[in-house]
C-alpha angles and dihedrals in degrees: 000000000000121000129185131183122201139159105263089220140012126219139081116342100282122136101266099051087054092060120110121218103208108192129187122185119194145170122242118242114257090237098036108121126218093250085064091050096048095053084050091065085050091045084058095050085055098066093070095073073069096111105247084022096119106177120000116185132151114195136183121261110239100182098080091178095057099032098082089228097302112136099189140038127200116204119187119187113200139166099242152337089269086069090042080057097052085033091075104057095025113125092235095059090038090061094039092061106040100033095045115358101052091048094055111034134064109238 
């Protein structure tokens, strides 16, 4: 699993330049099925009733050849550091993660 963290804009201190883009790419597990994978896409969209969480989707590589070998990508959109703070040990993300994420997914 890899994760990354980076300011969705740069500029003056607007909104939007405050805003924080979280991504996590994984590998599917071998013996996931697709039922799995697909209540993992619900599980993300779960992660935007996270107050500060604006847009959450994790979507399935298609470019085999350039993915390293990742299969999925998480993006989670959110309006500053101060909810990627409260993101990590919400319930919501906690169940996320160990309920879906974690099944399905090589870590």
């Amino acid at each position: 699993m890899q994760a990354a963290v980076a300011p969705a804009t740069a500029g003056p201190a607007s909104a939007a330049a405050r805003r924080v883009i979280h991504t996590v790419m994984w590998r599917a597990r071998p013996d996931a099925s697709p039922a799995q994978l697909t209540a993992c896409v619900v599980a993300a969209k779960t992660l935007e009733r996270i107050d500060g969480v604006l847009a959450a989707n994790l979507n399935q590589s298609f470019t085999s050849d350039r993915s390293r070998g990742y299969t999925h990508l998480l993006v989670v959109e959110m309006r500053d550091r101060e909810t990627l703070q409260r993101y990590a040990p919400h319930p919501l993300h906690v169940a996320a993660r160990d309920d879906y994420f974690r099944i399905a997914f090589q870590t």
